[in-house]
mmCIF file of the C-alpha atoms, coordinates in Angstrom:
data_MODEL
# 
_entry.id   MODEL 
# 
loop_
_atom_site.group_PDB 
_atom_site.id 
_atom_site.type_symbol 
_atom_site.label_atom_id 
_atom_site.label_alt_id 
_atom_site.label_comp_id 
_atom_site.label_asym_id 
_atom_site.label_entity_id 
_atom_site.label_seq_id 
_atom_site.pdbx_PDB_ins_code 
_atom_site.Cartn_x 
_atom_site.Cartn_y 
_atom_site.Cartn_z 
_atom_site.occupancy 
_atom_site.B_iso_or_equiv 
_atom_site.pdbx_formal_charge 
_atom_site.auth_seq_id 
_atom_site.auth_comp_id 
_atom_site.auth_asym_id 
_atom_site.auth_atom_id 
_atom_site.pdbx_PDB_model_num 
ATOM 1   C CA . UNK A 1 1   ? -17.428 21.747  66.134 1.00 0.00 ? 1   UNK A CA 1 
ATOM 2   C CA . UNK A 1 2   ? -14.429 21.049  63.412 1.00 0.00 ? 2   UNK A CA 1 
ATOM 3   C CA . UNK A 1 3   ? -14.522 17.525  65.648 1.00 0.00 ? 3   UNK A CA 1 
ATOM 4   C CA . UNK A 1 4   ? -17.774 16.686  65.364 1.00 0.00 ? 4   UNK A CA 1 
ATOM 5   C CA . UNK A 1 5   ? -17.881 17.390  61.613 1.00 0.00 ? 5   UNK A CA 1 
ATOM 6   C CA . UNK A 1 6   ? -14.861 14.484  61.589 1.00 0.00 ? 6   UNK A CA 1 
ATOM 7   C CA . UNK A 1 7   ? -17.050 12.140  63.415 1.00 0.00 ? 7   UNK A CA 1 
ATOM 8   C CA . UNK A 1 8   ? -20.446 13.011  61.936 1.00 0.00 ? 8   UNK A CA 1 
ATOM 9   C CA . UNK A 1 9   ? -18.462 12.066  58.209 1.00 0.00 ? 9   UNK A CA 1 
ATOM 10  C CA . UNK A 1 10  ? -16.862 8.696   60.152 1.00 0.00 ? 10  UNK A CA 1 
ATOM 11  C CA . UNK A 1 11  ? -20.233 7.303   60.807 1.00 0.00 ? 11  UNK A CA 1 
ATOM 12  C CA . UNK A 1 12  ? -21.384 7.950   57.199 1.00 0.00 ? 12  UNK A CA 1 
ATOM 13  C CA . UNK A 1 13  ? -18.496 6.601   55.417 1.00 0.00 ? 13  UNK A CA 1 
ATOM 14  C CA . UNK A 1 14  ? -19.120 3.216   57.889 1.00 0.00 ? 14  UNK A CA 1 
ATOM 15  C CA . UNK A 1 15  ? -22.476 3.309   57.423 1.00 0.00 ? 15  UNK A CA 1 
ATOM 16  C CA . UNK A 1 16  ? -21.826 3.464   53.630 1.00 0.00 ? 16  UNK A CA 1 
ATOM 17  C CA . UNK A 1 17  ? -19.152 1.024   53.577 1.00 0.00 ? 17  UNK A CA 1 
ATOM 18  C CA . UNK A 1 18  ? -21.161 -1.559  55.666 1.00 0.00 ? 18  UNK A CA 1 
ATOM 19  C CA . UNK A 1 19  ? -24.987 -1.323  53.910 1.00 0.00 ? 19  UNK A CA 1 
ATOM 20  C CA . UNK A 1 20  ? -22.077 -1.920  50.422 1.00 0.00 ? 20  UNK A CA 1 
ATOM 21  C CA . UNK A 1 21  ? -20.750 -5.174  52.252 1.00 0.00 ? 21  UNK A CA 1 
ATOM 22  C CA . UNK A 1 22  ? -24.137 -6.494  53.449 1.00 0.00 ? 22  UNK A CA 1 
ATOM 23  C CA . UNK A 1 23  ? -25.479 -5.685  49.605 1.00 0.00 ? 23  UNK A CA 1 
ATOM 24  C CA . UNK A 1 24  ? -22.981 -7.763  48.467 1.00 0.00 ? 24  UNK A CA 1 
ATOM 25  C CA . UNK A 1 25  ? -23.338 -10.695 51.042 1.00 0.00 ? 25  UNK A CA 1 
ATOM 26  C CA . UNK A 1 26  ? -27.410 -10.546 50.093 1.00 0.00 ? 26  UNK A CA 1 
ATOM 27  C CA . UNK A 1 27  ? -26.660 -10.325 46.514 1.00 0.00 ? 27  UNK A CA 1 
ATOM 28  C CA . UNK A 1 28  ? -24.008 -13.447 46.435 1.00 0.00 ? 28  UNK A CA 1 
ATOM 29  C CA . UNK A 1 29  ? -26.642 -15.187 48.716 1.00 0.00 ? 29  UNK A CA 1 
ATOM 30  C CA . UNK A 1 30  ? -29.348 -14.941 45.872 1.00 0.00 ? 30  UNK A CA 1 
ATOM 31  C CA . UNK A 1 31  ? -31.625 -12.440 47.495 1.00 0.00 ? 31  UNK A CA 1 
ATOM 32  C CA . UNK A 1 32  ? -31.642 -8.823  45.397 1.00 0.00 ? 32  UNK A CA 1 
ATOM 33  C CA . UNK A 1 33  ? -33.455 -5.624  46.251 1.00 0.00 ? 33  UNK A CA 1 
ATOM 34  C CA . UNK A 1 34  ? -36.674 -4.373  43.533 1.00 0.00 ? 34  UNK A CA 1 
ATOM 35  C CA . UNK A 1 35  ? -38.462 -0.780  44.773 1.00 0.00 ? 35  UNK A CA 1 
ATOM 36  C CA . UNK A 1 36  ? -42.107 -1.085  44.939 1.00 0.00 ? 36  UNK A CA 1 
ATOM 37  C CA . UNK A 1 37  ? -43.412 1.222   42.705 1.00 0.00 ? 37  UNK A CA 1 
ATOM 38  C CA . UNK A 1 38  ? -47.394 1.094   43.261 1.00 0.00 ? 38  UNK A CA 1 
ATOM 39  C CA . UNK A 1 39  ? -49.797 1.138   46.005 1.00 0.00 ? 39  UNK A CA 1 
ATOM 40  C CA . UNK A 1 40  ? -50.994 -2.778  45.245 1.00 0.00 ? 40  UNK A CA 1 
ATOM 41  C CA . UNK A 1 41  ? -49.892 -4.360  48.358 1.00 0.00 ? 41  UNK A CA 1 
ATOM 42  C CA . UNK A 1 42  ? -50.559 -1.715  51.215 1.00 0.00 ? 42  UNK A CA 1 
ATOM 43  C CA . UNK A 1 43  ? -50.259 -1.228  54.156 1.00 0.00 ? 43  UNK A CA 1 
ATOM 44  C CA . UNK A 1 44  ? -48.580 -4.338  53.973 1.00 0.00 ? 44  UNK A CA 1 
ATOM 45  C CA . UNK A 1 45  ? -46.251 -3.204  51.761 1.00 0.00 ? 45  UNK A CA 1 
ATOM 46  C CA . UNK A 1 46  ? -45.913 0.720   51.185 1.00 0.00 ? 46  UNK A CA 1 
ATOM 47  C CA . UNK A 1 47  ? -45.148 1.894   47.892 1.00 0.00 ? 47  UNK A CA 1 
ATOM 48  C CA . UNK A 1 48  ? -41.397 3.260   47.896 1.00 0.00 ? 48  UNK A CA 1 
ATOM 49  C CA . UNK A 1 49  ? -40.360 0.362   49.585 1.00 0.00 ? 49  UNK A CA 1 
ATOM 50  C CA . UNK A 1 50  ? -37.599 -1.590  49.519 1.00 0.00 ? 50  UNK A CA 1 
ATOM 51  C CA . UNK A 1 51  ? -38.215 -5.494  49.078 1.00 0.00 ? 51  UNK A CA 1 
ATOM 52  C CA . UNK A 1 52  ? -35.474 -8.412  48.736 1.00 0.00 ? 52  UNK A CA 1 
ATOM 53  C CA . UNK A 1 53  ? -36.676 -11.418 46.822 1.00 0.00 ? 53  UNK A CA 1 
ATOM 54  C CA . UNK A 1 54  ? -34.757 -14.857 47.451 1.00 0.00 ? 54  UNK A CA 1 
ATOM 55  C CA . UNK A 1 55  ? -34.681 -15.598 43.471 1.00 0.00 ? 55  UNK A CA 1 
ATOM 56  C CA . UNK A 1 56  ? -33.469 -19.022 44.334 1.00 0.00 ? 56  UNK A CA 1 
ATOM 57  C CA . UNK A 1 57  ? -36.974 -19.835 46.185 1.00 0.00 ? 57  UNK A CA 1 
ATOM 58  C CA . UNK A 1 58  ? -38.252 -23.266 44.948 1.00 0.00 ? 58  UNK A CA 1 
ATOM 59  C CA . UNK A 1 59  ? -41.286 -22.672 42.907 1.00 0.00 ? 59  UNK A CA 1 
ATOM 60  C CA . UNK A 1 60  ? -42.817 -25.799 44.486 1.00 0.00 ? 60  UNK A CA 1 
ATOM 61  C CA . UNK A 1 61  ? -42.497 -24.574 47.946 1.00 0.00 ? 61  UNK A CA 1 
ATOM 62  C CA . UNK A 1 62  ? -44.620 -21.333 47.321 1.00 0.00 ? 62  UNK A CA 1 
ATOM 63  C CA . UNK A 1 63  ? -47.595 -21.671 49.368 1.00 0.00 ? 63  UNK A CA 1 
ATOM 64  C CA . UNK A 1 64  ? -51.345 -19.661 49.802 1.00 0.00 ? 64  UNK A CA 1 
ATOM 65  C CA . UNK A 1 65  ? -50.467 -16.431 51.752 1.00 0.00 ? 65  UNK A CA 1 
ATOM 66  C CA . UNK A 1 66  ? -46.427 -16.435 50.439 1.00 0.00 ? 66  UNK A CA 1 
ATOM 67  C CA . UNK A 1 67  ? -45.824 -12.914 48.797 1.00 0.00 ? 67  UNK A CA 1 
ATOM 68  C CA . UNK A 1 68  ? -43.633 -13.307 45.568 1.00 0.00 ? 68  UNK A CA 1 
ATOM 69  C CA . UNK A 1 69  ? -42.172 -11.638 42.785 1.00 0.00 ? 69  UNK A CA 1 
ATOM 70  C CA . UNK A 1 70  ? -43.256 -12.564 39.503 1.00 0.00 ? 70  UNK A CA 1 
ATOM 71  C CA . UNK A 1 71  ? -42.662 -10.660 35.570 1.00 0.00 ? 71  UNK A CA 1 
ATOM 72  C CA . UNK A 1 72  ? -45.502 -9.771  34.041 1.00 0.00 ? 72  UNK A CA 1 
ATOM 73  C CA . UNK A 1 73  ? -46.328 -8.833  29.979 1.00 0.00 ? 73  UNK A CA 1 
ATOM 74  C CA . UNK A 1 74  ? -43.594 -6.045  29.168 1.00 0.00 ? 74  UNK A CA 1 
ATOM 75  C CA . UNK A 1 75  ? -41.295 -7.549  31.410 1.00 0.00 ? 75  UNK A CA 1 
ATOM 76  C CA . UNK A 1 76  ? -42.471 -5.395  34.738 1.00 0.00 ? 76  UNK A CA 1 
ATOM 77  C CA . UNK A 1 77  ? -41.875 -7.017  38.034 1.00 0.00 ? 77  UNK A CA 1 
ATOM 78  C CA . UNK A 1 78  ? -44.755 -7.491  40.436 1.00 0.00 ? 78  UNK A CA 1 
ATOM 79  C CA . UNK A 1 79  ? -44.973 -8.505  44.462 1.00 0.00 ? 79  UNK A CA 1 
ATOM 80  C CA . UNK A 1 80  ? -48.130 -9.915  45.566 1.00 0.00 ? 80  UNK A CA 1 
ATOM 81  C CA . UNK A 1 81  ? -49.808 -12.535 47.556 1.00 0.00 ? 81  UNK A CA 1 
ATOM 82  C CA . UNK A 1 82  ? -50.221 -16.175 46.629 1.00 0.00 ? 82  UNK A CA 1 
ATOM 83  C CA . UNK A 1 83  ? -54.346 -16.636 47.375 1.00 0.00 ? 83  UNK A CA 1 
ATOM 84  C CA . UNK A 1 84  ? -54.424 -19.852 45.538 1.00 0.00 ? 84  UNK A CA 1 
ATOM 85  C CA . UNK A 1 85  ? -52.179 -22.951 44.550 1.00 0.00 ? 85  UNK A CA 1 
ATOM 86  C CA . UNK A 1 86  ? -53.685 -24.433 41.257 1.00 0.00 ? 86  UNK A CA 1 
ATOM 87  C CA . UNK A 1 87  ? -52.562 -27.040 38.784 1.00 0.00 ? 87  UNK A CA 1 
ATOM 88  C CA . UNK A 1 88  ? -51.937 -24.427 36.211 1.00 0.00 ? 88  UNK A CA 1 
ATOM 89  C CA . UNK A 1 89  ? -49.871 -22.173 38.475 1.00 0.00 ? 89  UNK A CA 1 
ATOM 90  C CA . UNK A 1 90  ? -49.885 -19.358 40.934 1.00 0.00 ? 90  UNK A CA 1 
ATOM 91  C CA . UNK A 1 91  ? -52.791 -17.282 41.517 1.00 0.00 ? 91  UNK A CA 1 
ATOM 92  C CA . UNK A 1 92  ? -51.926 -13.817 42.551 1.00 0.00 ? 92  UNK A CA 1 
ATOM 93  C CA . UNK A 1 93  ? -53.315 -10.498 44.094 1.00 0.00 ? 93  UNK A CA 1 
ATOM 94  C CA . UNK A 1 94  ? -52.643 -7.433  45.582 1.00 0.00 ? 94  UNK A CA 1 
ATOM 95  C CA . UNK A 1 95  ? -53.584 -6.861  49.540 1.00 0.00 ? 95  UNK A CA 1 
ATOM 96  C CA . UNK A 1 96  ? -54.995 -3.276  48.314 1.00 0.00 ? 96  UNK A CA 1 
ATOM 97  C CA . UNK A 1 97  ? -57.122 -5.145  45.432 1.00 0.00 ? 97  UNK A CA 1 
ATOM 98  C CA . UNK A 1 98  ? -60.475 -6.492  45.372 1.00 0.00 ? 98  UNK A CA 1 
ATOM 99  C CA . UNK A 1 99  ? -59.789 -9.007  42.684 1.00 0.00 ? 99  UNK A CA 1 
ATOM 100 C CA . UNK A 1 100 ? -57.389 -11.582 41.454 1.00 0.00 ? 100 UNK A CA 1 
ATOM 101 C CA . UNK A 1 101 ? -54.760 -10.695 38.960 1.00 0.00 ? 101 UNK A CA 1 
ATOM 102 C CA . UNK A 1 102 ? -56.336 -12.833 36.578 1.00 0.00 ? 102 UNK A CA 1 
ATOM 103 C CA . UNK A 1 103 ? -52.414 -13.934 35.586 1.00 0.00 ? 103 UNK A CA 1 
ATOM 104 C CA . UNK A 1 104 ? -51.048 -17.523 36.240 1.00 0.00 ? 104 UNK A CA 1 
ATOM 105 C CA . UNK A 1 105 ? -47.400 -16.853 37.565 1.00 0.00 ? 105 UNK A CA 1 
ATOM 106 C CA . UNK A 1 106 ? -46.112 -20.485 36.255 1.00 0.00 ? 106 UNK A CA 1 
ATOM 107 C CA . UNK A 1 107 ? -42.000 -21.219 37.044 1.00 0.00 ? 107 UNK A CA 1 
ATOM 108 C CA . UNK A 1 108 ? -41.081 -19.406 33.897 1.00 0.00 ? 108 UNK A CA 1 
ATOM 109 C CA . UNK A 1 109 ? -41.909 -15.636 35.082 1.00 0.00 ? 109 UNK A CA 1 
ATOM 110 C CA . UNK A 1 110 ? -41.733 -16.268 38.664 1.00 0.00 ? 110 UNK A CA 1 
ATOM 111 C CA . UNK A 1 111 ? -39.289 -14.351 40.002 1.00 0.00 ? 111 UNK A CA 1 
ATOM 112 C CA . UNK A 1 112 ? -38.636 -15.204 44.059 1.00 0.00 ? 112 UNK A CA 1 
ATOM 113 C CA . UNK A 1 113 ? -40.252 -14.924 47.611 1.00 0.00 ? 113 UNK A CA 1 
ATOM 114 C CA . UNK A 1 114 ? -39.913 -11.708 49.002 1.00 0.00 ? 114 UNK A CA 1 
ATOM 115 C CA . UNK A 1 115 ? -38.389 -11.708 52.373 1.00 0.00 ? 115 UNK A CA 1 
ATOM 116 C CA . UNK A 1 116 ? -38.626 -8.747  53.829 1.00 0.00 ? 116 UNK A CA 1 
ATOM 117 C CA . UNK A 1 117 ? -39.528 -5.089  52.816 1.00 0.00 ? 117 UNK A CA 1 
ATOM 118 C CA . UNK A 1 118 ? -37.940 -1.572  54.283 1.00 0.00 ? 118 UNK A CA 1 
ATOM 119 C CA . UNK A 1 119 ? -40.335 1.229   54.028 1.00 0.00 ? 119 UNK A CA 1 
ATOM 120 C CA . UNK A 1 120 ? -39.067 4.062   52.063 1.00 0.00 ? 120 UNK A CA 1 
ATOM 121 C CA . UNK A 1 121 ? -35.676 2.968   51.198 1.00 0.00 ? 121 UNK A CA 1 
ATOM 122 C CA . UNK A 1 122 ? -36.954 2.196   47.721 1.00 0.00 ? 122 UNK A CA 1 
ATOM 123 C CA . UNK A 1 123 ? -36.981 5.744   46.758 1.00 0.00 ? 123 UNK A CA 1 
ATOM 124 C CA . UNK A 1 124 ? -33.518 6.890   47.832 1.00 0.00 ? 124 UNK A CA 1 
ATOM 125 C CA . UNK A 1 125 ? -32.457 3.641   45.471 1.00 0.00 ? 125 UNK A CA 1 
ATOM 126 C CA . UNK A 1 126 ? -34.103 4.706   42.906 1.00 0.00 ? 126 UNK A CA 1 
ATOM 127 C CA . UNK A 1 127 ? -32.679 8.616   43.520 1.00 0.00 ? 127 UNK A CA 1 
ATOM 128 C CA . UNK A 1 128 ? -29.282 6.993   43.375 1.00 0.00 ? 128 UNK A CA 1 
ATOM 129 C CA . UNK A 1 129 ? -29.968 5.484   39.971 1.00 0.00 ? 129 UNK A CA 1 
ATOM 130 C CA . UNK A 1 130 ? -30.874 8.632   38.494 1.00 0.00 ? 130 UNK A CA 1 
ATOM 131 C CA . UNK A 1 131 ? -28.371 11.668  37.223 1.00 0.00 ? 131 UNK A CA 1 
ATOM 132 C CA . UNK A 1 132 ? -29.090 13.797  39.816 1.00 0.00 ? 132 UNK A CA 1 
ATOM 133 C CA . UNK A 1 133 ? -28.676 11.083  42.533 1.00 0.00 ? 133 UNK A CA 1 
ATOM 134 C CA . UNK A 1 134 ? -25.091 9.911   40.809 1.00 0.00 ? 134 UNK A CA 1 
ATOM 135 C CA . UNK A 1 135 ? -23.957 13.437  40.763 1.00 0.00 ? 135 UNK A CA 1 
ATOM 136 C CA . UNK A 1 136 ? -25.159 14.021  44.904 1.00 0.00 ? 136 UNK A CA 1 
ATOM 137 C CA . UNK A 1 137 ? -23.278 11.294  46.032 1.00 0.00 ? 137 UNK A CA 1 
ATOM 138 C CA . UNK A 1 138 ? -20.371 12.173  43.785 1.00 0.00 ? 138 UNK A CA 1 
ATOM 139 C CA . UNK A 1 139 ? -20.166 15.394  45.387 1.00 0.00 ? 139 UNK A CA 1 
ATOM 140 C CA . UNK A 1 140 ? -21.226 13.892  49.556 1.00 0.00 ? 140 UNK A CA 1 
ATOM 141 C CA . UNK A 1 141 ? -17.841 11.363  48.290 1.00 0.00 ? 141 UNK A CA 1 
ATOM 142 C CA . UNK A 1 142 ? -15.909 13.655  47.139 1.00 0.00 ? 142 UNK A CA 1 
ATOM 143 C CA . UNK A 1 143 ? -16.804 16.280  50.450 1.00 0.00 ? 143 UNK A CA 1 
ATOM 144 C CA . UNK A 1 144 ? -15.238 13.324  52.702 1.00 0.00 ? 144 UNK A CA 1 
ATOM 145 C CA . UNK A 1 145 ? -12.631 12.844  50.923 1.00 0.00 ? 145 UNK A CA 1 
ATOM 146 C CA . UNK A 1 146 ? -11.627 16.665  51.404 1.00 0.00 ? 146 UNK A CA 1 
ATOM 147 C CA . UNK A 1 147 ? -12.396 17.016  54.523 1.00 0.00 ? 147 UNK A CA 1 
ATOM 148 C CA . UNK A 1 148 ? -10.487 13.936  55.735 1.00 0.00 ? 148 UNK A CA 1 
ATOM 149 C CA . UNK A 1 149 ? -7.229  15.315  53.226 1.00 0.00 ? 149 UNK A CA 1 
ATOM 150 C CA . UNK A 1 150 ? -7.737  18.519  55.249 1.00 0.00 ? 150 UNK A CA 1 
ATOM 151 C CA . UNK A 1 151 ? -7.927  16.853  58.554 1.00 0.00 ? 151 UNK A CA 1 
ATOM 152 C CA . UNK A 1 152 ? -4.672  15.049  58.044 1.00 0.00 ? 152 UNK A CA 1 
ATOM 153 C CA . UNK A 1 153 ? -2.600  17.580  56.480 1.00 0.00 ? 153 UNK A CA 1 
ATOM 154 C CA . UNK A 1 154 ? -3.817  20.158  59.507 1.00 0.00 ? 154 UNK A CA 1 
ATOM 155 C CA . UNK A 1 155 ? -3.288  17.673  62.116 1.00 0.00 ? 155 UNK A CA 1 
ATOM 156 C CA . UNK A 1 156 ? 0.325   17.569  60.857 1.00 0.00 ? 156 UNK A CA 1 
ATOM 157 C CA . UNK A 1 157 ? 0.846   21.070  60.447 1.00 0.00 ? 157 UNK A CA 1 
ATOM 158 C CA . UNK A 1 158 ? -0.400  21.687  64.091 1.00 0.00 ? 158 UNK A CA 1 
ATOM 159 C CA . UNK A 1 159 ? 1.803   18.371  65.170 1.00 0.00 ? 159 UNK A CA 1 
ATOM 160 C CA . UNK A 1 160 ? 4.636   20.496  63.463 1.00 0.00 ? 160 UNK A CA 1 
ATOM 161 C CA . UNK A 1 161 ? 3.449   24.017  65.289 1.00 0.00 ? 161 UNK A CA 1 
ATOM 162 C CA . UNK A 1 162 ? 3.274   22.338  68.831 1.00 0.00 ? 162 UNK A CA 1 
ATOM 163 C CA . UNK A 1 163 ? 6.982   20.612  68.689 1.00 0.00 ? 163 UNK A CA 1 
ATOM 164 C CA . UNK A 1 164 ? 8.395   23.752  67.232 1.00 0.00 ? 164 UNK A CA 1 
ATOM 165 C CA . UNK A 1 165 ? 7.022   25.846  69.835 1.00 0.00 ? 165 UNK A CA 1 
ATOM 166 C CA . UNK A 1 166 ? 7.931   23.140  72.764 1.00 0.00 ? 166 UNK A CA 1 
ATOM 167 C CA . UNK A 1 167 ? 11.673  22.912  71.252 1.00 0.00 ? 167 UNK A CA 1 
ATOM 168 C CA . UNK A 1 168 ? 11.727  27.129  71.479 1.00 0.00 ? 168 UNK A CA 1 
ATOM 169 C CA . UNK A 1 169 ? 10.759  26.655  75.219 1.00 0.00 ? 169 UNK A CA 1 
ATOM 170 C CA . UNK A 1 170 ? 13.443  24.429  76.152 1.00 0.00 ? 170 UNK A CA 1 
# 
């Protein structure tokens, strides 16, 4: 059982350790993660989600049908669909809504093109960000870190047990 425990908190820390390294590699490359916070853009996209926007995305290359990230009044972030391509700028809505935006998404609130979305992941980011979430993984880090300390300190011990008791044999 003791074994299992070991391995179980293996496979988290590497899981941990590798979703940090291919954060970083996705942030250095210009793409960076927003949660989706309403129900706008289902089923397409599911509120909670997880979506990473290329911010380097050439405004020009946005196209009818691309979905994008744009700022809107108040400085909130939006993703939806490009349904139009106009002279003044980007014309915007929501799978979920019946009507436009009604907001021009010119180059100067545009945001990125959203690449791809992971359902759900969105709200154990935003549970991280919060208090409660900081203190949790404090505490899950802080667990391993025990655990393996105890692990190596009793393998030694028993390492210690087993050649004293194989010396009193000879």
């Amino acid at each position: 059982m003791k074994r299992i425990i070991v391995i179980a908190i293996n496979m988290a820390v590497c899981t941990v350790g590798i979703s940090i390294l291919l954060f970083a590699i996705l942030l250095l490359a210009g793409i960076r993660p927003y949660v989706v916070l309403s129900g706008s853009m289902e089923p397409v996209i599911r509120t909670g989600s997880l979506c990473f926007v290329y911010r380097r995305a050439d405004y020009e290359d946005i196209c009818t049908g691309d979905i994008i990230a744009f700022h809107v009044q108040g400085g909130n972030l939006v993703t939806h669909r490009v349904i139009a391509v106009t002279e003044e700028g980007l014309e915007t809505k929501g799978d979920a809504n019946e009507l436009s935006d009604g907001i021009t998404t010119t180059e100067r609130n545009f945001e990125g093109k959203t690449l791809f979305c992971i359902p759900g992941l969105g709200y154990f980011s935003r549970f991280c960000r919060t208090g409660r979430g900081r203190a949790v993984m404090l505490f899950l880090l802080a667990g391993v870190f025990l655990v393996e300390i105890l692990e190596s300190t009793g393998g030694k011990q028993n390492n210690r047990r087993k050649k004293k008791e194989n010396e009193e044999k000879i």
